[in-house]
N, C-alpha and C positions, 0 to 999 in steps of 0.2 A: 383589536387594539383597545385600551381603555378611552374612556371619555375625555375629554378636553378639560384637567387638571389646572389650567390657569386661573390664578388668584387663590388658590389653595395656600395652607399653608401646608409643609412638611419639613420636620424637624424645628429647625432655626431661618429656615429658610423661605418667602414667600415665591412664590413659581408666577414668574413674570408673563414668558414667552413661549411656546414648543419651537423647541430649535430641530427636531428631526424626532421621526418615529420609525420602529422595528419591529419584527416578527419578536423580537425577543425584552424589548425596551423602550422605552421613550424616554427620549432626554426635551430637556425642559431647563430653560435660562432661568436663574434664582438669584434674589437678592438678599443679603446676611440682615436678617432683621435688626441687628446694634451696630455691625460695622459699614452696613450699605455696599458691600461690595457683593460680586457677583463672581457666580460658578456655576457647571454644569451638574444640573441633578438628574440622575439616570432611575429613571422607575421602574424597576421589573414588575413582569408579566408573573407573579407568580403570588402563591401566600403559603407562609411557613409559620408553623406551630410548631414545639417543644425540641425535640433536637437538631428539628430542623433550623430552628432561631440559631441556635448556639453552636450549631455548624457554623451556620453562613458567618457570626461573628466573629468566631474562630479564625476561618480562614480569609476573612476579611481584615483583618487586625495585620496577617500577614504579606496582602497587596498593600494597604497601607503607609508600611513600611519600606515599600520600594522607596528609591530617592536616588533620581538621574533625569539632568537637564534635560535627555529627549524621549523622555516618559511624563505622562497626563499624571499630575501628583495625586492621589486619590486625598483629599482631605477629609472626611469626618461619612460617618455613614450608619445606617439604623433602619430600623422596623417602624414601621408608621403603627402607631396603636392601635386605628381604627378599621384599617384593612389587613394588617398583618402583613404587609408587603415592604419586601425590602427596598433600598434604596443607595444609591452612591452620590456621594457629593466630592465633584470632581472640580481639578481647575479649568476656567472658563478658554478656550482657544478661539480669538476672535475672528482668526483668518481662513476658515472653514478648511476642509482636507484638500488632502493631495488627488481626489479623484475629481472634485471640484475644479483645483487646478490644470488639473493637465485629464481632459473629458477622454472618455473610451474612443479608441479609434486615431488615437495624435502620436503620430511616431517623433519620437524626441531625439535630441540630439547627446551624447553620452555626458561634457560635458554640462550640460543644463542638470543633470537628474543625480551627476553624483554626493555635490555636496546631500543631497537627502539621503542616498542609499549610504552614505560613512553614517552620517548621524541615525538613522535606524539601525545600521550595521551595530553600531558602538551599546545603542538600547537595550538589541537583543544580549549581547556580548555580556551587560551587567545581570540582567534577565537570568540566564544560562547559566550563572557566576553561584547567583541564589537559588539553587535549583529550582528555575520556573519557565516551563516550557509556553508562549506567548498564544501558538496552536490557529489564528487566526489574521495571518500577516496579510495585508491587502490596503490597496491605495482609502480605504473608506476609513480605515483604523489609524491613518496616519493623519494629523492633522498640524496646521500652524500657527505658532504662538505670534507673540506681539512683535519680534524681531525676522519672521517667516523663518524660524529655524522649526524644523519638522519632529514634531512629537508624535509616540506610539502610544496606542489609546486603547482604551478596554483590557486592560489589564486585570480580571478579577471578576468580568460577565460570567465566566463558566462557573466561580464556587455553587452558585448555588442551582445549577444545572441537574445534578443528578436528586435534587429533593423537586423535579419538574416532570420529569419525565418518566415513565414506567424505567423499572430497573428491568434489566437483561438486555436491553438494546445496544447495538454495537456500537464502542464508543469511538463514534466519530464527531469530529469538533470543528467548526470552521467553514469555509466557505470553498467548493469541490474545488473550485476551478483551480485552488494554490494550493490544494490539500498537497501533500507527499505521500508517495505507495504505502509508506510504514501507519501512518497519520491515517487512512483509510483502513489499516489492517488491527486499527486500535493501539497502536505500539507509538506514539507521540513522542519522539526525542529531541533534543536542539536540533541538528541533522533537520529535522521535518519546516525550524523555521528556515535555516538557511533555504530551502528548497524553494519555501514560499516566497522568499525575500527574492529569488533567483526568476522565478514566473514574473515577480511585479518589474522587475527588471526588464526582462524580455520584451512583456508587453507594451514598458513602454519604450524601449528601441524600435519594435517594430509596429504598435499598433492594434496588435493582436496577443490573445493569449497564446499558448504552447496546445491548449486542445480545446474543441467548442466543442458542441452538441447537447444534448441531455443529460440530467445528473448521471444517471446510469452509464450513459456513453463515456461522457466525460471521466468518468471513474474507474471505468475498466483503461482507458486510455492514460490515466495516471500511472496505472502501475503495469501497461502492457506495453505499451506505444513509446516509438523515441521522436521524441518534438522537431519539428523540422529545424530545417539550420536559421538561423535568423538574418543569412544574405540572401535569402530567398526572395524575400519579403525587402530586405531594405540592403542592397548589395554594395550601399558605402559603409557600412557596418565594421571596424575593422577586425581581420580576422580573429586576432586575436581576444578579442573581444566579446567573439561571439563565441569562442573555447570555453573563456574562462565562464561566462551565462550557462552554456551545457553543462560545464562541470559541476556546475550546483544542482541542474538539473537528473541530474544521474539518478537512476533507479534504486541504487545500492548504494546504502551511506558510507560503506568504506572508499567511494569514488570517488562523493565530493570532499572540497575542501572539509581540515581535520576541523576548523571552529568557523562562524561567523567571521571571526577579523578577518581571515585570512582569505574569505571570500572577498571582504568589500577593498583588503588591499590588493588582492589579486588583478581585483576589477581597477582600479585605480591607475596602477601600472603599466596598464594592458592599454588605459585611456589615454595614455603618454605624459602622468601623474605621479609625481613621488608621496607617498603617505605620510600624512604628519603623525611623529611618535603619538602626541598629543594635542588631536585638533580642537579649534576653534569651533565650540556650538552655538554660539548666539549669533556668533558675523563666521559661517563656514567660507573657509578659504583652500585654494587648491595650490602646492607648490610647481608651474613647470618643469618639467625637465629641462635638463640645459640640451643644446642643439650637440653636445658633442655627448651627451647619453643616450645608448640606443637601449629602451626599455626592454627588462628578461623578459620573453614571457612566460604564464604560469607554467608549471609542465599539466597536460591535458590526459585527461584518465590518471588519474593524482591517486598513489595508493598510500592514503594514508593511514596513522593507528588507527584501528577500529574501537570506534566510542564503543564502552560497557555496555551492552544491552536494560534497559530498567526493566528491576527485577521488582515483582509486587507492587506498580504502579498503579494505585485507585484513582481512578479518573470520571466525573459525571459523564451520562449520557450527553448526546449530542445537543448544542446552545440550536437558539433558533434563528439558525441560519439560513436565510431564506432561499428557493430555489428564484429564477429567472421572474424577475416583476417583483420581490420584494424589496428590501432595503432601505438604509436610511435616506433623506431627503435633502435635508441640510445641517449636515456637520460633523454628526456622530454615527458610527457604524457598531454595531453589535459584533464583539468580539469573543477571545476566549482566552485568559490565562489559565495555568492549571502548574498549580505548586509538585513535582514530579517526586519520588522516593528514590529516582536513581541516585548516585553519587555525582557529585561538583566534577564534571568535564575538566579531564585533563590537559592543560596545555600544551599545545603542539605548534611547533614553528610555521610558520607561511609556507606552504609549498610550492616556493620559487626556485628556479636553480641559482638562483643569484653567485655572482662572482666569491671569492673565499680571501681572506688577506693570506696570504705566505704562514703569516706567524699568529694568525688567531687563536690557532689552537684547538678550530674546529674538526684537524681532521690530519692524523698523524702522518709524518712525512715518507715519503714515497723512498724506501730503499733502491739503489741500483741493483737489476737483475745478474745474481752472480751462478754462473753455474754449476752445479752440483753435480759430482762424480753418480753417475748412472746404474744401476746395474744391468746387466743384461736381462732381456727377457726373457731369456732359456738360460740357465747354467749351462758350462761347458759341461762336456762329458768328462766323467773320471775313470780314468784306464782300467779297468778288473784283469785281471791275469785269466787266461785263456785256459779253461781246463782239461788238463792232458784227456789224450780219447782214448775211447774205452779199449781200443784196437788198436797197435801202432800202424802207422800209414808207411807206405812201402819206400824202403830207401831209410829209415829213420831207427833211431834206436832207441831202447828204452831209456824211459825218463830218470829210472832208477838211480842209474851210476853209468859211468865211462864203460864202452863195451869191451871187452875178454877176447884176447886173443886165442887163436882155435887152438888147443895144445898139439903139437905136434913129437910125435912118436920119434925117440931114442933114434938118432942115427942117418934123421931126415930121409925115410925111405918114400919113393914117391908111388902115385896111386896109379893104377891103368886108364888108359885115357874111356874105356870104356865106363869103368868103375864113378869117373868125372862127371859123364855125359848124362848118368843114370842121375848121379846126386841133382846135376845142374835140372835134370826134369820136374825133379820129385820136390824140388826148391819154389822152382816156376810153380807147380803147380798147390804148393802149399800157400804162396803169396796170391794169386787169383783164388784161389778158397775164402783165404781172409777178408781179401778185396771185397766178394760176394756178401760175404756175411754182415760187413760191415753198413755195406752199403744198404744192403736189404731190412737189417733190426735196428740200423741206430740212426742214417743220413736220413732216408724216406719217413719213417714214422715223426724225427724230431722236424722235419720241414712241412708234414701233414698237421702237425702239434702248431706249429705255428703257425699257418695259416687259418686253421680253428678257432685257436685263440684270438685273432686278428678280425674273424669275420665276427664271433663270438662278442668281444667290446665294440666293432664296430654298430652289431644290431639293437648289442641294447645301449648304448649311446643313442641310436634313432630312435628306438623304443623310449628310450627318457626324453627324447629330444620332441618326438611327439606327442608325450604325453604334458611335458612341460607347458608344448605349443596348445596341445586341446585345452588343458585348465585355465592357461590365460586367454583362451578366445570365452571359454565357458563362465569365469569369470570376470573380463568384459562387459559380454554380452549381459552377464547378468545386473553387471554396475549399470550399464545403460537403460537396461527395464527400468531397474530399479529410478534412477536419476530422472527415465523421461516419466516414470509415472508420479514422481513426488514434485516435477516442474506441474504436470497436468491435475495432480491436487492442488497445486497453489493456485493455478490460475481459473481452477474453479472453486474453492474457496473465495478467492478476489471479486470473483465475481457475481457467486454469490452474495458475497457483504455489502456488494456496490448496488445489489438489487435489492438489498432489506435494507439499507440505508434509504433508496428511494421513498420510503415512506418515512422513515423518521424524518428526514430532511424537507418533506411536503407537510408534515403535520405537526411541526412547532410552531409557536408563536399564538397568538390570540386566534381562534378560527373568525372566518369572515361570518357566517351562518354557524349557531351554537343556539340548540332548538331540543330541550328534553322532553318533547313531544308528549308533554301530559294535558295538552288544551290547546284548544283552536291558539291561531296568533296571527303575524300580519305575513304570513308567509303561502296563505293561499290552497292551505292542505283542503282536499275535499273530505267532507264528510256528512256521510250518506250511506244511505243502501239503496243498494241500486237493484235488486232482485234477492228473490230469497237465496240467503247463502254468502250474496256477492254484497260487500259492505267494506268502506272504509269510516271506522268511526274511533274515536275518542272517547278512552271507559276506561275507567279501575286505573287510570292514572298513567295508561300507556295509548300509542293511535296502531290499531287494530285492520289487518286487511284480510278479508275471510273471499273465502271462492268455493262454489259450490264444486261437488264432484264434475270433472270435462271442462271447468272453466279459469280464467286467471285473471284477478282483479290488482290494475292498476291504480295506485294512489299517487295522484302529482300536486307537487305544490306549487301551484299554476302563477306563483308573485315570483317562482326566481325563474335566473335566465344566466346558463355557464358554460364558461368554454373549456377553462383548465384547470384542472383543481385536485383538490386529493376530499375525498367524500367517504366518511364511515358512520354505521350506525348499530346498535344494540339489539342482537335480533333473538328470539324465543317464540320456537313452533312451538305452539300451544299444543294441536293436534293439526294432524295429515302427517307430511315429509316438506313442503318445499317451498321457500320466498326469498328475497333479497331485494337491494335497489336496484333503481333504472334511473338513467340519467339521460343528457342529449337529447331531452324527449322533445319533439312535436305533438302538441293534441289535436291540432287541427288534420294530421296527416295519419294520427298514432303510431308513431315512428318512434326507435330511440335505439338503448344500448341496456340489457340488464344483466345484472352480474346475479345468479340463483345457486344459492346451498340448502343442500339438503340437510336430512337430519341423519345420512348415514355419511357427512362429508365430502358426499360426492359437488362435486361446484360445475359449471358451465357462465361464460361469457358470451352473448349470443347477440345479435344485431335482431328487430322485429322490427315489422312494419304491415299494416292492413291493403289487405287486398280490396278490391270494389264491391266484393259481399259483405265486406264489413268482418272478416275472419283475421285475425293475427297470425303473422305466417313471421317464423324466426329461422334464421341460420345459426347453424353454433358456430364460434369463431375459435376456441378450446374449451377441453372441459377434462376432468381430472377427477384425484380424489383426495382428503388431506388427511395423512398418514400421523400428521404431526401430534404429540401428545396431550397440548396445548386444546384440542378438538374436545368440545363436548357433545358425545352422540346424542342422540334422543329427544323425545319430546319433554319440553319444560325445562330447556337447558340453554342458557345463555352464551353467543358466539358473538363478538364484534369481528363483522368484516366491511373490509375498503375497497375502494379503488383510488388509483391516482391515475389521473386521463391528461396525457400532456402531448398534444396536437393529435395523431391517430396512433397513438400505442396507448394502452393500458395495464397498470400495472394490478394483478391481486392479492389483496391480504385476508387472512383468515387468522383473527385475534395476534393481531402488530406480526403474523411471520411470515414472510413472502410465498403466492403460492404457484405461478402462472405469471403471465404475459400474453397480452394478442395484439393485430393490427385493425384498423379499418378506419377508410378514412370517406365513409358516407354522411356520415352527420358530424357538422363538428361544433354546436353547440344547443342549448337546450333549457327545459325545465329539469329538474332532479326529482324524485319522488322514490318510492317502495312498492314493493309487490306482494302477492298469495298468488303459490300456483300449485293446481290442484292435480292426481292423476286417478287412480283407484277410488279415492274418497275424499271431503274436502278437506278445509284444510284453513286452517286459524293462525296468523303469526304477529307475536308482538314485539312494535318497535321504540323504543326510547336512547335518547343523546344522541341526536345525530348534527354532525358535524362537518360540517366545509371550510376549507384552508381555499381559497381563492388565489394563482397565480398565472 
């Protein structure tokens, strides 16, 4: 953090008092050198030259012109000439935040907290209106004016974020605990403050946030985890109430509420509150319901339009937002606005099912079901005429014509009954001939035909029918690889980011220890030789730890002493392969934790500790290799790497990109220092800027 700026002057302004300091700011009470009156002046931690200036004013000109009763008016703001560092000059809020008021841990009661969640509601609402996503909602950023109506603060911390931070880090903004999954995945849309605005809520009906643990923890828990119910925790909660809380909290923006309003009237209603069109921000007032209204409530798992995705959204790297143990003190919290390139959010109705008048005209009148003449599902059949057979059947005549009487001979002479008997044989036995033939070339083959053809459409009907059936199992099957393997790149992506965030989010802000190690100082570094070979010393402008061939020379800076922190430093093998830091150290025990990279990238996190021969005996706790293209092999080539050690996990970095994780929870606090370790041959490594983030 900077030094103690009181009685300075900056701008127009003389700096009376420090009213609160940040990883990312200091604010500081000021008085108007000609008017006497007083406001908050916010100093960033940073210093900007040439486009860098003309950004920040740029888009500074642009917070400036916010203008709404429950928003911090940013009034007048500049570069100090002498330091190059920017600055905001805000109105002064004399009644310290909302986290002040109501301390972590105080479960509230719904009415107590709503008049502030409408008037934050209403803030973001105008926010949103001008495309400007707030990105940083949290009880520290809300503060209150002269009347305790509740203003939203830090509107405009993040413009000059990304002239802070190395470029390519994932832009996360804000503080984990109210981040939103999108908000974590870089993708910040209004959607992400409702969400926040939806945690502060929770927290304080019940007391508790929606997810605790470690940044990392907490982040995968953002976007993995469904937050417990909130009657869990405080079971007079009403239920409705705690619907309409989840629904903000939804993992997928098209679930929560479509805008901000319609969250905080959701919430209103649910409270057993009627919304005012246009309420009161200086004296907030709540309208009862009357006892003969029973309040809708919202409908839960709400699908509403899906906000536009922002398209080409530049947004800084992440503000410095501090992990667990930083934060502001008294009054002002380090926020993050950020002016978006999406389109002005379209307006969408509260998604209430509320009653409809008859005749609004909401929703067109309900016809009487009349019904409709049907058709069949089969057509009838249509009679075909039956076609004569090939063969007349016995008894029948031909189709032809009427049949012919048998001529009978001149004078009706009759025949012998023998002559009868023969005819009547040779008749019989012409009609059984027929019968035969008929029956054998036309009945049999055309009923053989037709059972062919029957089994014939029957099989390849199955035949289509299992082939239909194979393709939709095969295409199925394959939509589910496919679905469960692009669910399980999301969620290692997510978690990824939550793990390379770990470091950006440990290493903003002013470091506590900030040491370019080109000369002794009051931090205790030893320097010496301590045998040929084995030397920790200060030369050519960099502190040097050399180790003879078989040995490994520790360097500690025997003045600090840390438990949690995020620690990285500048390293260059001169010659050999292998050094890095060690932290958690004991000297009196020579114990500790060091994190060693080589020059082929290979790394190892290892716990050491001396045996009663006085020998260093190390476990490795992982070890790896980094692939990543970021890596400079070789000797003479410079690699910044980290650690961030927060209770017994530690995290590793190799030039800002996450590489590893390990546990151990033997030592948990110490000196810090660097090493040289030797194997084949010695081995020389030089260290300069190294730096600790203390949390």
């Amino acid at each position: 953090m900077q030094n103690n700026l009181v009685g300075l002057q900056i701008g127009n302004y003389r700096l009376v008092s420090l009213l609160g300091q940040g990883g990312f700011a200091d604010t500081y009470l000021g008085e108007q050198l000609h008017l006497k009156t007083y406001a908050a002046i916010k100093i960033l931690h940073t210093q900007l030259s040439g486009d860098d200036q003309r950004r920040f004013i740029d888009e500074a000109r642009v917070i400036a012109n916010l203008s709404h009763p429950n928003i911090v008016r940013v009034l007048d703001f500049g570069i100090d000439s002498t330091h190059n560092t920017p600055y905001l000059v805000m109105e002064y809020a004399p009644n310290g935040t909302l986290r002040q008021r109501y301390p972590r841990g105080a479960a509230l009661p719904i009415g107590l907290i709503l008049p502030h969640i409408q008037q934050i509601a209403a803030a973001l609402a105008y926010a949103h209106s001008q495309n400007i996503v707030h990105r940083d909602v949290k009880p520290e950023n809300m503060l209150l004016g002269k009347s305790n109506e509740a203003l939203l603060s830090d509107f405009g911390i993040a413009i000059i974020a990304q002239n802070t931070y190395r470029a390519g880090l994932a832009d996360i903004a804000g503080t984990v605990t109210y981040m939103a999954p999108e908000q974590l995945q870089g993708r910040p849309q209004p959607a992400s403050d409702q969400y926040a605005l939806g945690t502060v809520v929770y927290e304080w009906l019940c007391g508790r946030t929606p997810f605790t643990g470690t940044y990392a923890e907490v982040a995968v828990q953002q976007q993995q985890a469904t937050p417990p119910p909130l009657r869990q925790f405080v079971p007079s909660i009403p239920p409705d109430v705690e619907q309409v809380v989840l629904t903000a909290l939804a993992k997928d923006i098209k679930n929560r509420f479509a805008t901000i309003e319609a969250f905080s009237n959701a919430l209103t209603r649910a409270a057993g509150y009627e919304p005012q069109p246009r309420p009161s921000i200086s004296s907030p007032s709540l309208t009862p319901v009357p006892p003969s209204f029973t309040p809708t409530p919202p409908p839960f798992n709400p699908t509403p339009t899906p906000q536009p995705a922002p398209a080409n959204i530049v947004v800084p790297p992440p503000p410095a937002t501090p992990v667990t143990g930083y934060g502001m003190v008294a009054g002002y919290g380090d926020g993050l606005t950020i002016p978006a390139s999406y389109p002005t959010p379209t307006p969408h109705n509260t998604p209430l099912n509320l009653p409809l008048s008859a005749n609004s005209g909401s929703m067109p009148p309900v016809l009487p079901a009349t019904p409709l003449p049907t058709p069949p599902l089969y057509p009838p059949p249509t009679p075909t005429p039956t076609p004569p057979s090939m063969y007349p059947q016995p008894g029948s005549y031909s189709q032809t014509g009427a049949p012919s009487p048998v001529p009978q001979k001149p004078g009706g002479a009759k025949r012998s009954p023998l002559m009868i008997a023969a005819i009547t044989v040779v008749v019989l036995i012409l009609l059984l001939a027929s019968g035969f033939i008929y029956y054998s070339s036309v009945y049999v083959p055309g009923v053989r035909h037709v059972e062919a053809t029957a089994t014939a459409n029957a099989q390849a009907s199955g035949t289509a029918h299992a082939n239909a059936t194979s393709a939709a199992i095969a295409f199925a099957t394959t939509q589910a690889e496919n679905n469960a393997t692009a669910t399980a790149g999301a969620q290692i992506q997510a978690t990824q980011t939550a793990l390379q965030n770990i470091y950006t989010q440990a290493t903003t802000g002013t470091p506590t220890m900030n040491d370019p190690l080109t000369a002794g100082d009051n931090y205790g570094w030893d320097d010496t030789t301590f045998s040929a070979g084995n030397a920790c010393l200060f030369t050519n402008g960099a502190y040097q730890a050399s180790a003879a061939k078989g040995y490994t020379t520790y360097c500690v800076a025997s003045a600090t002493h840390f438990n949690n922190f995020a620690l990285q430093v500048d390293m260059t093998v001169l010659n050999g392969h292998s050094g890095g830091l060690i932290f958690r150290v004991n000297t009196n025990s020579g114990s500790g934790y060091s994190f060693r990279l080589s020059t082929d990238g290979t790394y190892i996190l290892a716990k050491f500790s001396t045996d009663s021969k006085g020998y260093i005996q190390t476990t490795t706790l992982i070890s790896g290799q980094d692939t990543d293209s970021s890596f400079n092999s070789g000797n003479n080539q410079k690699n910044t790497i980290a650690v961030v050690a927060t209770g017994s996990t530690f995290y590793l970095y190799i030039n800002q990109v996450y590489m590893d994780q390990g546990s151990d929870n033997t030592y948990t606090s110490g000196n810090i220092g660097v090493f040289a370790d030797s194997d084949t041959q010695g081995v020389t490594v030089s260290f300069n800027n190294l730096k600790l983030w203390e949390h």
